[in-house]
C-alpha positions as CSV (number, residue, x, y, z in Angstrom):
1,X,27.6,-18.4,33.1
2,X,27.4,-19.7,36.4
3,X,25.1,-21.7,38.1
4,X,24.5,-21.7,41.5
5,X,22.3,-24.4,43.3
6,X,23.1,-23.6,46.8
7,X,25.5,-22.0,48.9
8,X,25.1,-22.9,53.2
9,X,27.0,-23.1,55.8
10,X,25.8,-26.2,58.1
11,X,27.0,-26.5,61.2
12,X,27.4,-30.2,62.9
13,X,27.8,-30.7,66.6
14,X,29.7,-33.8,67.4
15,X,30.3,-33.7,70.9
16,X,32.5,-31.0,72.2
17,X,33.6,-30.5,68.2
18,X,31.9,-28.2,65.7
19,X,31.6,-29.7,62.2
20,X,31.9,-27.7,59.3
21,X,29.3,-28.8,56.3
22,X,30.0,-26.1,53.3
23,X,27.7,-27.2,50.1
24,X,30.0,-25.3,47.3
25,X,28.9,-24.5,43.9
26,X,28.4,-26.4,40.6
27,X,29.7,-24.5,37.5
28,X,27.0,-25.4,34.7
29,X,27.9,-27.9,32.6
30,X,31.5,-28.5,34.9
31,X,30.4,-32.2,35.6
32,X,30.6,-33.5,39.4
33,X,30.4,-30.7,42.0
34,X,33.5,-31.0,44.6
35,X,31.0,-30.8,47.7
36,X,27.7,-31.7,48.0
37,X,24.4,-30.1,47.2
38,X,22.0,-28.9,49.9
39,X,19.2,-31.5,48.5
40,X,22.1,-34.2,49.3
41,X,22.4,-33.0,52.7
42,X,19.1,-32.8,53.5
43,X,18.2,-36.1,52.4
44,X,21.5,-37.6,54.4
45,X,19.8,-35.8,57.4
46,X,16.2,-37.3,56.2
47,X,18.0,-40.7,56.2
48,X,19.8,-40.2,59.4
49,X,16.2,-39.3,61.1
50,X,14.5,-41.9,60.1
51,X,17.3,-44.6,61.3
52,X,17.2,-42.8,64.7
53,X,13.3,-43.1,64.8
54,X,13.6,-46.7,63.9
55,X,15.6,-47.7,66.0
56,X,14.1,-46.0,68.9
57,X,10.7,-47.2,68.7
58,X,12.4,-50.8,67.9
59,X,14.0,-50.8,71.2
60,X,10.9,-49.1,72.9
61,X,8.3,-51.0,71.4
62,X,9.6,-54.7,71.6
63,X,8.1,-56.8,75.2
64,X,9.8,-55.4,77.8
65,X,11.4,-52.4,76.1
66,X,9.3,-50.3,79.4
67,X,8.6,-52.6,81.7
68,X,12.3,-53.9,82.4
69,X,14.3,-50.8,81.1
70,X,15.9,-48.9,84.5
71,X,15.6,-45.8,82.6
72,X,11.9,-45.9,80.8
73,X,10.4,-48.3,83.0
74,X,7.1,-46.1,84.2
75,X,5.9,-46.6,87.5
76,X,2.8,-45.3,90.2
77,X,3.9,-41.5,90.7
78,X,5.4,-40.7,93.9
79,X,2.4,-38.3,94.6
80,X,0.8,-42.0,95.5
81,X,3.6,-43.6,96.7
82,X,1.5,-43.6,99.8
83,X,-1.4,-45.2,99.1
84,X,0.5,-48.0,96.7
85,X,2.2,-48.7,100.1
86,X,-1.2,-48.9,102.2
87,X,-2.4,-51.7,99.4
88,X,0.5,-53.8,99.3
89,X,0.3,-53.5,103.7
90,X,-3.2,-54.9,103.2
91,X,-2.7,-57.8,100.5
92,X,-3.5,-55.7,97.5
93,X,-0.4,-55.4,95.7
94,X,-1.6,-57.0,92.8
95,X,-3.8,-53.8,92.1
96,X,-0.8,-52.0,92.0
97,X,1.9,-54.5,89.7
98,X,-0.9,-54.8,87.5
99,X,-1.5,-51.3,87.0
100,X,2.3,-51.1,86.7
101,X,2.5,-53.7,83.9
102,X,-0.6,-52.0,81.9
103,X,1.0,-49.1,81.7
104,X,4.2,-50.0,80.5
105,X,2.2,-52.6,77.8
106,X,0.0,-49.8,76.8
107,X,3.4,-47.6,75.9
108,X,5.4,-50.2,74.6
109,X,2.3,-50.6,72.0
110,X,2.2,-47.3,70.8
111,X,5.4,-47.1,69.5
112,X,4.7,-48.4,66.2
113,X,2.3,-45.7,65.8
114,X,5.3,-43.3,67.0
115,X,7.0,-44.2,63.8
116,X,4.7,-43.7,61.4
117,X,4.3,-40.2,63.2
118,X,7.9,-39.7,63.2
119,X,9.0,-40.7,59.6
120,X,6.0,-38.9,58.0
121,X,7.3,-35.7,59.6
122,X,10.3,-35.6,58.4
123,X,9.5,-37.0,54.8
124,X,7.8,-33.7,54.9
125,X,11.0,-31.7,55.6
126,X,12.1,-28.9,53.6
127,X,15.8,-28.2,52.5
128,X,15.1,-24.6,54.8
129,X,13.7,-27.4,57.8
130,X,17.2,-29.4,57.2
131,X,19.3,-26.3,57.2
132,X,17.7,-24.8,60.2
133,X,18.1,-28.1,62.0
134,X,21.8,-28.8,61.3
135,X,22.8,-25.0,62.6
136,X,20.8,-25.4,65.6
137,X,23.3,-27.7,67.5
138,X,23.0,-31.1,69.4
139,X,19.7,-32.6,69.4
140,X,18.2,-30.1,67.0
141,X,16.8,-32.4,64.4
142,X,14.9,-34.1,67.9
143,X,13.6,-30.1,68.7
144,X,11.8,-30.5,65.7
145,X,10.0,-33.7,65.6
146,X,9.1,-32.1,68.7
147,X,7.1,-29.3,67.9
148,X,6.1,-31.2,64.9
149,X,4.8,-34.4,66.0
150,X,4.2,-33.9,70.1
151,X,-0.2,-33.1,69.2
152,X,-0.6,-35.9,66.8
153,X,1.7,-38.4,69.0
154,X,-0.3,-38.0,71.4
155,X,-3.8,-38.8,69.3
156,X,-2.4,-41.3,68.2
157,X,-1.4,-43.2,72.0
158,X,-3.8,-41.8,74.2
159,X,-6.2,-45.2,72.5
160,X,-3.6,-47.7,72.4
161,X,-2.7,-47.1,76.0
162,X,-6.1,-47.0,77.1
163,X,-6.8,-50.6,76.0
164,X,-4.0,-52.2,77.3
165,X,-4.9,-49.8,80.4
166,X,-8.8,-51.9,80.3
167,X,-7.8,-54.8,79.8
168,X,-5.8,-55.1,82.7
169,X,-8.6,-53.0,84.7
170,X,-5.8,-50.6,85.2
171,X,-8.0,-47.6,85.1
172,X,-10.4,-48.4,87.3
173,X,-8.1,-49.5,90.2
174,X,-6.0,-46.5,89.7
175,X,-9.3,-44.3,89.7
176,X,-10.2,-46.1,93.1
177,X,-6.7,-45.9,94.2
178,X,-6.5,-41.4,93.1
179,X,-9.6,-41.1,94.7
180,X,-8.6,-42.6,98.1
181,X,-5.7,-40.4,98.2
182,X,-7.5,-37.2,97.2
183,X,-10.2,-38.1,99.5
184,X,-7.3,-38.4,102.2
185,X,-6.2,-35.2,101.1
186,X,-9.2,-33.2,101.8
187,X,-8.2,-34.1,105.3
188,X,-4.4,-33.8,105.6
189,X,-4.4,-30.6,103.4
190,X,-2.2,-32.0,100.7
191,X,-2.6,-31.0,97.2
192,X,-4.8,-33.4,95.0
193,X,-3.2,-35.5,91.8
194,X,-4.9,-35.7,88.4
195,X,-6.7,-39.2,88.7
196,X,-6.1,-39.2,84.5
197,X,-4.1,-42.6,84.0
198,X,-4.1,-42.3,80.0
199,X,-2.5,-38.8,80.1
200,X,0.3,-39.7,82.9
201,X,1.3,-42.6,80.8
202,X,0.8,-41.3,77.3
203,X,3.2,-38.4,78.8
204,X,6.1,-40.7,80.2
205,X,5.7,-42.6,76.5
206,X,6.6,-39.3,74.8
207,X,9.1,-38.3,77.3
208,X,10.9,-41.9,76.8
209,X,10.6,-42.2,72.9
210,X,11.8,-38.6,72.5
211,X,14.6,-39.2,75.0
212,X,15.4,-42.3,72.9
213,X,15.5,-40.5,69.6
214,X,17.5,-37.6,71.0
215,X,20.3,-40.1,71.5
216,X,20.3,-42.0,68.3
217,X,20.3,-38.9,66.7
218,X,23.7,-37.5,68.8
219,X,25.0,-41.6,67.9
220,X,24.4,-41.5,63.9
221,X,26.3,-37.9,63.8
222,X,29.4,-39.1,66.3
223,X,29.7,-42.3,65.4
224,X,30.9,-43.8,61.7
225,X,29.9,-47.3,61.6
226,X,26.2,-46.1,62.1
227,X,26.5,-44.4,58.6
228,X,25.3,-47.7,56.9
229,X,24.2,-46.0,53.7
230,X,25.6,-44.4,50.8
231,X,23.9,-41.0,50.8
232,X,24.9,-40.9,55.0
233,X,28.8,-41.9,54.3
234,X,28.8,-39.1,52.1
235,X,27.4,-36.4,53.8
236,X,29.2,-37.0,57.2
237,X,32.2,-38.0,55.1
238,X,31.7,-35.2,53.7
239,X,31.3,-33.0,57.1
240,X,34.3,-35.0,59.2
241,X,36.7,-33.4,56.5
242,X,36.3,-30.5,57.3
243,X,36.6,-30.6,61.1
């Protein structure tokens, strides 16, 4: 009699190429199934996640992975561009730079917390969650730490970033400096800017690390020397035969 552990159709997405996954059947007792079951995939998916988390927030989190990256690097928002410019024509550009430098410290801190975040999410992952991500296309599996991770991320920076934004006295410069251009804009019938420094930076860190992630995960499916394990050679072994 025949035993079935799983029968799905996975589809992978390497760049312009669909990938065909098929986990096939085991006949009781037949020995060594000639695919791979659904719990392998989804822990080769598990395994591919957490590499891509790692190293995202490694390359994120290390000195300087903001403050001197042309893509991440966060800097004064150009609703303020204005008043950063009226400082730095009056000597004060130090208020500014060190505003700039706290808030690229404060999100190149939280980072490790992002990982913890991340790889506790998808240890919780269900064979359905795996499933649901590998049909979903390019970027799926990045969808999901999304809508799984985005409230508690957030919980978990919003502290971090605010002491690095203290310490540097960040916040109260940048309050000074909001409130000066909302004041100004009262006037000049501009719209006003949310003088919140923890929530504009805690935002860019979440853009940036989900960003990041988003591209490690389209690297470990594309590319095969980022397979580096057993359980990941097989499953996209596995997947890349049957292109």
């Amino acid at each position: 009699m025949k035993k079935w552990i799983a029968i799905a159709l996975l589809s992978f997405s390497f760049t312009s190429c669909d990938t065909l996954l098929q986990v096939l059947e085991e006949t009781e007792g037949a020995g060594v199934p000639t695919g791979i079951t659904s719990s392998e995939a989804a822990a080769g998916l598990k395994e591919a996640l957490v590499k891509g988390v790692g190293n995202g927030t490694q390359l994120l989190g290390k000195t300087d992975g903001f403050f001197k990256s042309e893509l991440y690097k966060i800097l004064i928002p150009d609703e303020v561009k204005k008043a950063e410019e009226f400082l730095r024509g009056y000597g004060l550009g130090h208020i500014a730079d060190n505003s700039i430098e706290a808030m690229n410290r404060g999100a190149e801190g939280a980072m490790n917390e992002a990982k913890v975040v991340f790889v506790n999410a998808i240890t919780a992952m269900t064979i359905q969650d795996a499933i649901s991500i590998v049909t979903g296309g390019e970027g799926a599996a990045t969808d999901y730490l999304i809508r799984t991770t985005s409230t508690q991320l957030r919980e978990k920076f919003q502290p971090i970033i605010q002491q690095s934004l203290d310490k540097a006295d960040a916040t109260k410069n940048w309050t000074k400096l909001v409130n000066t251009y909302n004041n100004l804009s009262l006037v000049h019938g501009k719209p006003k800017i949310d003088p919140d420094l923890n929530k504009y930076v805690t935002t860019k860190a979440m853009t940036a690390i989900f960003s990041t992630v988003r591209k490690e995960e389209n690297n470990i499916r594309a590319n095969p020397l980022e397979r580096t394990t057993d359980i990941l050679k097989k499953v996209f072994a596995y997947a890349d035969s049957k292109r």
